[in-house]
TORDRENDREN-335011 format. One record per atom (N, C-alpha, C): residue number from 1; z, y, x. Coordinates in pm, 1 decimal. Example, Ala and Ser with C-alpha at 12.3 -4.5 7.8 and 13.67 -1.06 7.14 Angstrom:
<sites>
+-----+----------+----------+----------+
!   k !        Z !        Y !        X !
+-----+----------+----------+----------+
!   1 !    780.0 !   -569.0 !   1319.0 !
!   1 !    780.0 !   -450.0 !   1230.0 !
!   1 !    780.0 !   -330.0 !   1320.0 !
!   2 !    708.0 !   -225.0 !   1285.0 !
!   2 !    714.0 !   -106.0 !   1367.0 !
!   2 !    787.0 !      3.0 !   1290.0 !
+-----+----------+----------+----------+
</sites>
This chain:
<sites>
+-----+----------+----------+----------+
!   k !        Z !        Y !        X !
+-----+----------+----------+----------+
!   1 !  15086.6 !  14858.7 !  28684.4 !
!   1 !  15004.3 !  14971.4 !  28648.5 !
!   1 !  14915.4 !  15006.3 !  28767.8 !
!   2 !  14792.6 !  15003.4 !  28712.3 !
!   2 !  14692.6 !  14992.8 !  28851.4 !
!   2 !  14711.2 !  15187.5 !  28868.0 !
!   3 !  14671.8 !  15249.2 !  29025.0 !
!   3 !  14625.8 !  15385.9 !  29019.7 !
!   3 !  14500.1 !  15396.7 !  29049.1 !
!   4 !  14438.7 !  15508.1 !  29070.5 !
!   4 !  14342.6 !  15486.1 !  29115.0 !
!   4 !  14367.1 !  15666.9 !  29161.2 !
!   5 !  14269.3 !  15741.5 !  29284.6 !
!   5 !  14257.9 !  15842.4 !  29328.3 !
!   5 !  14129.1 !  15941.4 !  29295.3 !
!   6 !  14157.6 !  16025.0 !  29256.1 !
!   6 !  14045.2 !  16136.3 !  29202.5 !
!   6 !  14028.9 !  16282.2 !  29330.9 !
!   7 !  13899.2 !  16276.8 !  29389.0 !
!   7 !  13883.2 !  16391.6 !  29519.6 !
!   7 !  13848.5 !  16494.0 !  29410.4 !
!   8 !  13878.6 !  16577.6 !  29418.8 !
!   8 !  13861.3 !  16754.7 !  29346.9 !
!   8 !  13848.8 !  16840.3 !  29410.0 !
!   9 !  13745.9 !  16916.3 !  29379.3 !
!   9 !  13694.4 !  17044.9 !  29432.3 !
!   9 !  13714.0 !  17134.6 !  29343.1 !
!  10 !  13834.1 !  17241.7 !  29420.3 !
!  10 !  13838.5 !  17344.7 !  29352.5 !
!  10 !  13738.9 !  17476.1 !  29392.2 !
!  11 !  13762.4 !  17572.1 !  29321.0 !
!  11 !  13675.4 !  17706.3 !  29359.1 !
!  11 !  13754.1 !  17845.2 !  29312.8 !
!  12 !  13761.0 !  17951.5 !  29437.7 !
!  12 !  13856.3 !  18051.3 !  29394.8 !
!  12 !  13800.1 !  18150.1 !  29424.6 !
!  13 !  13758.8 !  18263.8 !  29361.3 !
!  13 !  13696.9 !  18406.5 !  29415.7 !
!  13 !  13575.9 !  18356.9 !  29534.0 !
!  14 !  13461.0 !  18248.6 !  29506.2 !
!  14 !  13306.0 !  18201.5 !  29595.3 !
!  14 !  13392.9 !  18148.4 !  29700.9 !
!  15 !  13564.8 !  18086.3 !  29692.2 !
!  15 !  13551.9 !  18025.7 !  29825.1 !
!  15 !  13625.0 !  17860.5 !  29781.3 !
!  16 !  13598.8 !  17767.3 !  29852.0 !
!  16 !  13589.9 !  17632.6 !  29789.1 !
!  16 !  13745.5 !  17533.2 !  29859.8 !
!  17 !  13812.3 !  17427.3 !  29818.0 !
!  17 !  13882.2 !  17366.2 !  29894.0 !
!  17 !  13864.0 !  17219.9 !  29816.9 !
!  18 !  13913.4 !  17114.8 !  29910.1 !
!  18 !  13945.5 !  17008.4 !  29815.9 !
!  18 !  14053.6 !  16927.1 !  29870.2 !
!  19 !  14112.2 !  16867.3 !  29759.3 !
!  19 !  14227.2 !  16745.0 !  29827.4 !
!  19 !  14200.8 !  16647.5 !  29679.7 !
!  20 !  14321.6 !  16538.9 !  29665.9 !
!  20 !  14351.6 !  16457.3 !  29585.5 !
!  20 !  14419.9 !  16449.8 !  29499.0 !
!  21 !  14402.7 !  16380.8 !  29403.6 !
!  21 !  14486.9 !  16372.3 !  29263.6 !
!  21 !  14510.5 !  16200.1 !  29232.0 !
!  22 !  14627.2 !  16164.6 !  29266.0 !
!  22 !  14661.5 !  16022.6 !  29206.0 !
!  22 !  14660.3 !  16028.5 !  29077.5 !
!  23 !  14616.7 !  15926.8 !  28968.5 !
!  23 !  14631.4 !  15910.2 !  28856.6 !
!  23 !  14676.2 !  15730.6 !  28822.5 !
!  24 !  14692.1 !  15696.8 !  28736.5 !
!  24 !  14701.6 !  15541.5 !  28684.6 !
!  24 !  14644.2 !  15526.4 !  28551.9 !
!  25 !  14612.5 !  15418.5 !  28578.0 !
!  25 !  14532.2 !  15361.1 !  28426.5 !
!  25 !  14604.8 !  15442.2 !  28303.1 !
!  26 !  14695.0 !  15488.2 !  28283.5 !
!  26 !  14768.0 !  15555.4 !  28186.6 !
!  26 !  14729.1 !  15647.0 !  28150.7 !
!  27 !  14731.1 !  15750.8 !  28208.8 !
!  27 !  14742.2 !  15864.3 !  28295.0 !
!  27 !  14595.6 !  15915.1 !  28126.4 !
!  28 !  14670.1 !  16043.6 !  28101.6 !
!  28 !  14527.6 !  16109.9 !  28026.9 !
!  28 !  14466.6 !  16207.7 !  28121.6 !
!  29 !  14334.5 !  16176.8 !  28151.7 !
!  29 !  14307.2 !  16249.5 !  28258.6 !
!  29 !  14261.3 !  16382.9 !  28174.1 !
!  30 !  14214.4 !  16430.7 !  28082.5 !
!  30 !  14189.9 !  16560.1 !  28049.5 !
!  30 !  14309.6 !  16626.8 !  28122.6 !
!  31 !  14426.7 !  16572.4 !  28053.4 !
!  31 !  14530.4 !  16626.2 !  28058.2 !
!  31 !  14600.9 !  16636.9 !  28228.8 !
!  32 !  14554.4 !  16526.3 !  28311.1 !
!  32 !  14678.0 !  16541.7 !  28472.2 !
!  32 !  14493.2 !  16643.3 !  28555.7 !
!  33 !  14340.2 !  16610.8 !  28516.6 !
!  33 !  14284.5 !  16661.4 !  28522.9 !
!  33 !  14249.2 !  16865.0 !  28514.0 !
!  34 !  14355.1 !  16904.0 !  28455.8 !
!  34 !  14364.0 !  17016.1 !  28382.0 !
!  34 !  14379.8 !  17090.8 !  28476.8 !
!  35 !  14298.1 !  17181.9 !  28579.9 !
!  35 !  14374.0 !  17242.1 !  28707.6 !
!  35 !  14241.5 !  17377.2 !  28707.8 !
!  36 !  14282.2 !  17471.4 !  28695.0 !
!  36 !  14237.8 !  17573.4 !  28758.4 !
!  36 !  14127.9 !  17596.9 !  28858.2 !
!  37 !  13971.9 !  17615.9 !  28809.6 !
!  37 !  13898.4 !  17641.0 !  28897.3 !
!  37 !  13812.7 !  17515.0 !  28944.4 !
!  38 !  13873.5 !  17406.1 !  28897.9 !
!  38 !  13841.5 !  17276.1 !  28913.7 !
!  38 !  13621.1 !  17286.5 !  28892.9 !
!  39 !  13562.3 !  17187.6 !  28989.9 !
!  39 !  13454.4 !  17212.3 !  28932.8 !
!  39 !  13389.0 !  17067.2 !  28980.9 !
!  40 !  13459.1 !  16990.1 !  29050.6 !
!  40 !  13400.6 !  16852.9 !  29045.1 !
!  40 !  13537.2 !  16760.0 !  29077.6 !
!  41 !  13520.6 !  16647.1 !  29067.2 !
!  41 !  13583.7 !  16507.7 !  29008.0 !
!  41 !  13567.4 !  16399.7 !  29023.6 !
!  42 !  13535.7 !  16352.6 !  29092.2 !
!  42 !  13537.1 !  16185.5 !  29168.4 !
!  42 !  13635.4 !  16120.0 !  29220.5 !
!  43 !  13611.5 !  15987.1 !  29104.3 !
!  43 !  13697.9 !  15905.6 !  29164.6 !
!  43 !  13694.6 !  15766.4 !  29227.2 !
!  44 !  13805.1 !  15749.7 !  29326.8 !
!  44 !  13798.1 !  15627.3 !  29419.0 !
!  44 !  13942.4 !  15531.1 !  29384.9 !
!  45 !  13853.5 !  15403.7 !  29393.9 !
!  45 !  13993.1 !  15300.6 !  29402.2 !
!  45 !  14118.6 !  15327.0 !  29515.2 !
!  46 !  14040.2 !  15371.5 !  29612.2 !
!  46 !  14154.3 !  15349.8 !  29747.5 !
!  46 !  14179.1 !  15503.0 !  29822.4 !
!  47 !  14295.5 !  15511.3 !  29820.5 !
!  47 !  14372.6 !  15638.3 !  29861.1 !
!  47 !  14250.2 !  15686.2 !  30013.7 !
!  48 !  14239.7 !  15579.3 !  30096.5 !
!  48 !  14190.9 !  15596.9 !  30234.4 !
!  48 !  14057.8 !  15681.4 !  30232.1 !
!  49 !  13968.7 !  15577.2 !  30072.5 !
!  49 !  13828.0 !  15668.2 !  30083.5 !
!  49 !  13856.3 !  15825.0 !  30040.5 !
!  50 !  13939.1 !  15833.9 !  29910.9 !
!  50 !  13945.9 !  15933.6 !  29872.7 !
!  50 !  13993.3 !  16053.4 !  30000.0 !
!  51 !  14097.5 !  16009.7 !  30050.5 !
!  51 !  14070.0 !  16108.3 !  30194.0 !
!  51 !  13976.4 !  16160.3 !  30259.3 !
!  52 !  13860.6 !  16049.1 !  30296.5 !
!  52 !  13752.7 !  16030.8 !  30343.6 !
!  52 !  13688.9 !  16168.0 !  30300.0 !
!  53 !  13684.9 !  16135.0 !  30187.5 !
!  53 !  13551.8 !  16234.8 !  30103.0 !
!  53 !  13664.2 !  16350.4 !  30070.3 !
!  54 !  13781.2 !  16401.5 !  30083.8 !
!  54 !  13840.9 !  16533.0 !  30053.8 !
!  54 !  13793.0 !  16577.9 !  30260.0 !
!  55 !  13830.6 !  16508.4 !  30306.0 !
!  55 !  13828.5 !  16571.0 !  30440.7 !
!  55 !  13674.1 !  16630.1 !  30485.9 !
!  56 !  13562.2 !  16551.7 !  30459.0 !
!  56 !  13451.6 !  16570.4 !  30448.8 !
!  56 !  13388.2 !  16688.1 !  30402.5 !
!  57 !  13403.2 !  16674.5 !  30248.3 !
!  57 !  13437.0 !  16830.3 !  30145.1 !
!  57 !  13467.3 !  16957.1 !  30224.9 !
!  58 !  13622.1 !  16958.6 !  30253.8 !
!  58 !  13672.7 !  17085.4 !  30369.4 !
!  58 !  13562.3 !  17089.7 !  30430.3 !
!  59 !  13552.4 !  16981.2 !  30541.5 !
!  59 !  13487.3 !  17017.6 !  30695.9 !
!  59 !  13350.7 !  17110.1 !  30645.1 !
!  60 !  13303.4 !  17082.9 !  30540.2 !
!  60 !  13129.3 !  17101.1 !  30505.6 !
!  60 !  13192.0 !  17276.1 !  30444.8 !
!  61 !  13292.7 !  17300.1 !  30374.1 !
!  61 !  13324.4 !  17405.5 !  30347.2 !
!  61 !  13344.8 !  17524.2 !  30451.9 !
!  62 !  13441.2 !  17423.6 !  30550.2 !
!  62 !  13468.4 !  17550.7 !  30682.4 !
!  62 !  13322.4 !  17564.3 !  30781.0 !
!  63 !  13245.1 !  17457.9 !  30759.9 !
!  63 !  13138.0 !  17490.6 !  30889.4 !
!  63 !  13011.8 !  17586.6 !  30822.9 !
!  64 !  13038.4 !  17569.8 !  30661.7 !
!  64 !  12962.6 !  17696.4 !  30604.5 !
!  64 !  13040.5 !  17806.1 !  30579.0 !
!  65 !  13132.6 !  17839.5 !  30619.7 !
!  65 !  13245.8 !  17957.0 !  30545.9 !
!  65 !  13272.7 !  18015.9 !  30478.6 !
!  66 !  13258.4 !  17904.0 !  30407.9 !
!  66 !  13326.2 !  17857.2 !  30190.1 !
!  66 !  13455.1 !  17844.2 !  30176.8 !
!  67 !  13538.3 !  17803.7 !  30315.4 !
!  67 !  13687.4 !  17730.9 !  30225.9 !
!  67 !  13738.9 !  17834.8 !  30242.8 !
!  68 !  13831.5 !  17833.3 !  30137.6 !
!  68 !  13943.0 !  17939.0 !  30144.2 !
!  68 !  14011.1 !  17940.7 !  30179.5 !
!  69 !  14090.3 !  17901.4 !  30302.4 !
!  69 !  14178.8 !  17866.6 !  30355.9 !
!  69 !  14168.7 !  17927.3 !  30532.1 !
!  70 !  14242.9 !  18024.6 !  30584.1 !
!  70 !  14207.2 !  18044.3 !  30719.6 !
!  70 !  14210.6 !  17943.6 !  30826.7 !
!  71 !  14303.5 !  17842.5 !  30832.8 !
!  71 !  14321.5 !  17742.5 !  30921.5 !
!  71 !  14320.6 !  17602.4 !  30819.3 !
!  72 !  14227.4 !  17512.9 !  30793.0 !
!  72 !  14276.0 !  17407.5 !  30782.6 !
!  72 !  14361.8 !  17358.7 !  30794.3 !
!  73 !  14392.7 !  17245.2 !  30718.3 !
!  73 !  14490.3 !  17164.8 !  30672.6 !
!  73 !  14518.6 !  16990.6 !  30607.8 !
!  74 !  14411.2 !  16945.4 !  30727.2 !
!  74 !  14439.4 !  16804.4 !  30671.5 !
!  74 !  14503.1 !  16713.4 !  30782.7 !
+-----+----------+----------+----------+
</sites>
């Protein structure tokens, strides 16, 4: 069963975060997709890029002071 990795951007009260969502060819994505606040969705074959582009996401969030989060966390 192949997986593949989905980067997600959530959004909570104008402030933004993102991390990852493993899925597999199986997988109904409406359904493991289904998350609260959710407002974008890309996906990557390889766990490494998908990091790539969640860590990226944050950084661009905290250096505009969008993320919601007081201290980072990757």
């Amino acid at each position: 069963m192949k997986s593949f990795y989905v980067a997600v951007q959530i959004e909570e009260n104008g402030k933004y975060y993102a991390y990852a969502v493993k899925v597999s060819e199986n997988d109904n994505l409406l359904s493991k997709l289904e998350i609260k606040g959710i407002i974008v969705a890309s996906i990557f074959e390889t766990k490494k890029r998908t990091d790539e582009i969640v860590k990226f996401w944050n950084a661009v969030f905290i250096s505009n002071g969008t993320y919601l989060f007081d201290s980072p966390t990757f």
